[in-house]
C-alpha positions as CSV (number, residue, x, y, z in Angstrom):
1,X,-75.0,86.1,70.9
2,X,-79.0,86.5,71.0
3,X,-80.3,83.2,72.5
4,X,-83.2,82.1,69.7
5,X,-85.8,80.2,71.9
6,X,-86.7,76.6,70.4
7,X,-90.4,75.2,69.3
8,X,-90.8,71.8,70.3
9,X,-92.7,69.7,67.4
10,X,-95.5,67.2,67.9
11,X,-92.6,64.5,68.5
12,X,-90.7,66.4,70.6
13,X,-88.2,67.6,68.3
14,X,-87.0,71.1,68.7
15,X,-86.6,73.7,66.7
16,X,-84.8,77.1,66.2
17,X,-87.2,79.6,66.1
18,X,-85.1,81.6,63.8
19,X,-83.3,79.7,60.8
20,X,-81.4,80.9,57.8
21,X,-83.4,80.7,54.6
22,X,-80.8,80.3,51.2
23,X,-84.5,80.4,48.7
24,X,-83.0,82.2,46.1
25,X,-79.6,82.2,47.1
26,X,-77.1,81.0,43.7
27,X,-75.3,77.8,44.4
28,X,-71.6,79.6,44.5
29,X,-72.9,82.0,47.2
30,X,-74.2,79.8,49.4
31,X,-71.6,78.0,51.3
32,X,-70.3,81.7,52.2
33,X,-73.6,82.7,53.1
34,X,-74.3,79.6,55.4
35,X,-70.9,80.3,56.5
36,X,-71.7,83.7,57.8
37,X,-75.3,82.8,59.1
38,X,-73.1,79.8,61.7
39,X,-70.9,82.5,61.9
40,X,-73.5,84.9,63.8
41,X,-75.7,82.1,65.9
42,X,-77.8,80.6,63.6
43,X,-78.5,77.3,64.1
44,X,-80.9,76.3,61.9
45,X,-80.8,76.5,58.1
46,X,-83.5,76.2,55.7
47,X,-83.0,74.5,52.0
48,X,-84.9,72.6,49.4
49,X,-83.5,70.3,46.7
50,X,-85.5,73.5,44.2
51,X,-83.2,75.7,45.4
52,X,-80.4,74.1,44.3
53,X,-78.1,74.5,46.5
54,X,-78.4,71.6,48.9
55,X,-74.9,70.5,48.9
56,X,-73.4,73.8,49.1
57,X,-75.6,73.9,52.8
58,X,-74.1,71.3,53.7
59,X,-70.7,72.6,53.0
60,X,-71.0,75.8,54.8
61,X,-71.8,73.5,57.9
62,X,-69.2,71.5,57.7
63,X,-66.7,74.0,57.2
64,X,-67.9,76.1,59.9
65,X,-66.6,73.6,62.5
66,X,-69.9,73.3,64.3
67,X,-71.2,69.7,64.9
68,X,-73.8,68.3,62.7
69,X,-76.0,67.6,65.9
70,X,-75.8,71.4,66.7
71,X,-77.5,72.6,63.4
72,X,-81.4,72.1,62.5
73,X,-81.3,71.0,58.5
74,X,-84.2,71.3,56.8
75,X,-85.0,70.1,52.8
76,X,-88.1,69.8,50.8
77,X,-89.0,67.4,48.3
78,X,-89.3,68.6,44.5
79,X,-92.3,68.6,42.8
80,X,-91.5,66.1,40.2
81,X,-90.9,63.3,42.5
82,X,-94.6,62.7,44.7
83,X,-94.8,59.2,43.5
84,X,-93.7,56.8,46.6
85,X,-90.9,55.1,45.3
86,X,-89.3,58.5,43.6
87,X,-90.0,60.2,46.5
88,X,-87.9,57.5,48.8
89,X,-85.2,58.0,46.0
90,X,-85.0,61.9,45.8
91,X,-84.6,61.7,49.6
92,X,-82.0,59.5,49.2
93,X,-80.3,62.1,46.8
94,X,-80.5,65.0,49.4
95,X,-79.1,62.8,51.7
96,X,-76.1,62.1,49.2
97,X,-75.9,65.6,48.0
98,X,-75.5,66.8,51.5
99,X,-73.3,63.8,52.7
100,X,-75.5,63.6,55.6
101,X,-76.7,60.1,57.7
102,X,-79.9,62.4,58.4
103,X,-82.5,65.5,58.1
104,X,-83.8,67.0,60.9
105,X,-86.9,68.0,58.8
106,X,-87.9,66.8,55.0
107,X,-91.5,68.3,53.7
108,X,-93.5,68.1,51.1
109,X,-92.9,71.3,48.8
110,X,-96.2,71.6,47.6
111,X,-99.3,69.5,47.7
112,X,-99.6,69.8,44.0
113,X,-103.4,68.7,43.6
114,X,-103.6,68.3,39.8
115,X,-100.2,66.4,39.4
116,X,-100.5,63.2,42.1
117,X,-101.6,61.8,44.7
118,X,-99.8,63.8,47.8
119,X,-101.7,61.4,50.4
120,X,-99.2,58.4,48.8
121,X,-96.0,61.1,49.3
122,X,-96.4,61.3,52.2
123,X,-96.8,58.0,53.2
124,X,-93.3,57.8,51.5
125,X,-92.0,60.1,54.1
126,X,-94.2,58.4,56.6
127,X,-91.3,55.3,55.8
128,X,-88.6,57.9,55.5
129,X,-89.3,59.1,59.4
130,X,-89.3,54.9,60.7
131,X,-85.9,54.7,59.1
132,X,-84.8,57.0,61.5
133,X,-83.1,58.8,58.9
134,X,-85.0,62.3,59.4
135,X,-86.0,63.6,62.8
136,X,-89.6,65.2,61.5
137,X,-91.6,65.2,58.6
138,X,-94.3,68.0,57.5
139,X,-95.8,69.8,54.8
140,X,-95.2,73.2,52.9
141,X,-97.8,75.2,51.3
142,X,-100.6,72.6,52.5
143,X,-104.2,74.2,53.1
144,X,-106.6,73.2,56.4
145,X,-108.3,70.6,53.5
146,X,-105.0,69.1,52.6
147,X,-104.1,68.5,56.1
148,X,-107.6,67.4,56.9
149,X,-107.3,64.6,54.1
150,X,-103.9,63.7,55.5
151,X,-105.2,63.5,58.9
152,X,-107.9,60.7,57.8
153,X,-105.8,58.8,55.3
154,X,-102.2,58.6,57.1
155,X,-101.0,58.1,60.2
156,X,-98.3,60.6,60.9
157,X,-99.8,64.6,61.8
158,X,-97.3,66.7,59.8
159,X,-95.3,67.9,62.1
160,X,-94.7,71.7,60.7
161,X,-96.8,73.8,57.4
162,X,-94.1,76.1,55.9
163,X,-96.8,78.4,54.4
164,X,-96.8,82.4,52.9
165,X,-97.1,84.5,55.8
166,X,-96.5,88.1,56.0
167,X,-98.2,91.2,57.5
168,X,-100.0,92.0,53.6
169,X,-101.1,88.1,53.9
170,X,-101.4,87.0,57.7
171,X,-102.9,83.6,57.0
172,X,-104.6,83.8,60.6
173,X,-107.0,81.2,59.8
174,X,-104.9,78.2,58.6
175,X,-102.4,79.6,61.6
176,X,-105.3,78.5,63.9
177,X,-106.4,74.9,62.1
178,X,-102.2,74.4,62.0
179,X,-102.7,75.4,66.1
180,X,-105.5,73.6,66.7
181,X,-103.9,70.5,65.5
182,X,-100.2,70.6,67.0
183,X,-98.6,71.5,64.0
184,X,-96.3,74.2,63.9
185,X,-96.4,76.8,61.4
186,X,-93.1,78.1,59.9
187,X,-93.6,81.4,57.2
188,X,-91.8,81.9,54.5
189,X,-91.7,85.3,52.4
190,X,-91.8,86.8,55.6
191,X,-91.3,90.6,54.5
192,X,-93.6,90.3,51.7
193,X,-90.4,89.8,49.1
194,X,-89.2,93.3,50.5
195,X,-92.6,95.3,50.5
196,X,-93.2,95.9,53.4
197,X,-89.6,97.9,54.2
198,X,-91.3,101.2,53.6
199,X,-94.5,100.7,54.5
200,X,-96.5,103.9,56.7
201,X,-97.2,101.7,59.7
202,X,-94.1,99.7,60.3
203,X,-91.4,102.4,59.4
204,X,-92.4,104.7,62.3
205,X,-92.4,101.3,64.6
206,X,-88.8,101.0,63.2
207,X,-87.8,104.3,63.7
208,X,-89.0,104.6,67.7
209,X,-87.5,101.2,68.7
210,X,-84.6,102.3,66.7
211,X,-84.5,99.0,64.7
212,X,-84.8,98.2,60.7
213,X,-88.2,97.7,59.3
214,X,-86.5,94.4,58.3
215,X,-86.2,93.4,62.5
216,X,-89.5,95.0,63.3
217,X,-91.6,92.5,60.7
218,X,-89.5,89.4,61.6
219,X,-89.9,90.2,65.4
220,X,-93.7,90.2,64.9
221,X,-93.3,87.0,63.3
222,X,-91.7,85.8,66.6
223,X,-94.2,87.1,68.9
224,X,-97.1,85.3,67.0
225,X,-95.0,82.0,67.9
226,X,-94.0,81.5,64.0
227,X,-90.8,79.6,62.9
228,X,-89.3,82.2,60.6
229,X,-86.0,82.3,58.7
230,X,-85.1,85.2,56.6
231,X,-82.2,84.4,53.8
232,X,-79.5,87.6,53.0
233,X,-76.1,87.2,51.2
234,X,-74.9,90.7,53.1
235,X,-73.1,90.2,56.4
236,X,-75.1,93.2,57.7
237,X,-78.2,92.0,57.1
238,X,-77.6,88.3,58.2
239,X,-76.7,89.9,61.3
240,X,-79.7,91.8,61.6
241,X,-82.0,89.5,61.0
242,X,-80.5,87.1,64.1
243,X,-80.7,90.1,66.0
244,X,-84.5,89.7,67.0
245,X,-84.3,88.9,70.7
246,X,-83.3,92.0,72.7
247,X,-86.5,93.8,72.3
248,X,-90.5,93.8,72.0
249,X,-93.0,94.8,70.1
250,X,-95.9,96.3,72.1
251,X,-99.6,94.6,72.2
252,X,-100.3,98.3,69.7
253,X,-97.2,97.8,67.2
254,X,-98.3,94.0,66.7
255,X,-102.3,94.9,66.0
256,X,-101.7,97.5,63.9
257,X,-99.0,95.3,61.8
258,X,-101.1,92.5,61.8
259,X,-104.3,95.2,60.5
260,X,-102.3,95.4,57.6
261,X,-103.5,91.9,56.4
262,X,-105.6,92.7,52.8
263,X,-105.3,89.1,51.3
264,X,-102.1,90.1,49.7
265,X,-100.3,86.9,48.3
266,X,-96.9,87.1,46.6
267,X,-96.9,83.2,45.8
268,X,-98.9,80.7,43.9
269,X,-102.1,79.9,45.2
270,X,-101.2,76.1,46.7
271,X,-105.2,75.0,45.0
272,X,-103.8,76.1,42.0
273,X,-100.4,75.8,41.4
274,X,-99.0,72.0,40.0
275,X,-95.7,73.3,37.8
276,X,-92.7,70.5,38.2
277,X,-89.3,71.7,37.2
């Protein structure tokens, strides 16, 4: 088993590295998938009360065997839930779905600035983290001005921003301010929703290292010290994707993937985008 180095948060919770996204994933597969993900090392899994498939996380883990304590769980708040006291609530239905005493991470999905207030959400999961019932709380899709507005309203630095990151959209900047302020970035879409598998710089980097385009994109997600955790439902693949640890990228391989940046998002814009389920 590859050992996954950890990230220790602002608090001085740690991290997995590498997690097991289940975005996308149908409910019915999930449990299997989670299931083979424990099965191959991961220890950290990645899910969102969106995704629908919250409870079926939790069932994978508990049918794996491994202790609760040994795997980093991670949920996001829905969109249609920022006001405080529904917030508190929907929390307390992840909780319930999952038949878990805790969450190692809860975030805010999206900031969501023509719905709410997110400044009052997340001084809901400002209460949620003194309960002692989640280990961290942070933000997903936040911008540097979000954060800045957190930063002078709240008390609480977020401690992660699960944002877009990929080498079409390398978000270097808001990497920096997230840096800058001890928040750890985590990227999702981190393959560019598959685009990137045949592109002209990174298949010949594959093909020399005698790796999957797949393993060379996620391993330059590594090096750049991002928390990164692609989702499969193939055994193969979930395998693959763990298998990140066992070689490098040179300091040429990661300039020229990271050159490939041209402003290329593949999700909303987080300024714009205020759809609730």
């Amino acid at each position: 088993m590859n050992a996954v180095p950890n990230v220790k948060l602002n608090n001085g919770v740690e991290i997995p590295q590498l997690g097991f996204g289940v975005f996308q994933i149908k409910a019915e597969e999930t449990r299997a998938a989670t299931l083979e993900a424990l099965k191959v090392g991961y220890r950290h899994i990645d899910t969102a009360e969106m995704y629908g498939n919250e409870r079926e996380v939790a069932e994978g883990i508990r049918d794996s065997g491994i202790a609760r304590a040994d795997v980093f769980v991670t949920s996001k708040l829905n969109n249609g839930f920022h006001a405080h006291d529904k917030a508190l609530t929907a929390f307390d239905r992840s909780l319930e779905a999952m038949k878990f005493d805790y969450l190692d991470l809860f975030l805010i999905h999206w900031p969501l600035p023509g719905v709410g207030d997110f400044v009052e959400t997340w001084q809901a999961l400002e209460e949620i983290s003194r309960s002692g019932r989640v280990r961290a709380i942070g933000v997903s899709n936040f911008q540097a001005h979000h954060i800045e507005r957190l930063a002078a309203e709240t008390t609480v630095i977020p401690a992660v921003n699960q944002i877009e990151i990929h080498p079409y959209f390398t978000q270097d900047d808001l990497r920096a301010f997230d840096r800058e302020h001890g928040i750890a970035t985590e990227a999702w879409s981190p393959i560019a929703q598959g685009q990137v598998l045949d592109d002209p710089t990174i298949v010949p980097i594959a093909e020399r290292l005698s790796r999957t385009p797949a393993q060379v994109t996620l391993r330059w997600h590594i090096q750049r010290g991002e928390i990164v955790f692609p989702k499969s439902t193939t055994p193969k693949r979930i395998a693959e994707n763990f298998a990140l640890f066992d070689f490098e990228l040179t300091d040429e391989d990661m300039a020229a993937i990271t050159a490939l940046h041209r402003n290329g998002r593949r999700g909303p814009n987080p300024d714009e985008f205020n759809w609730i389920p």
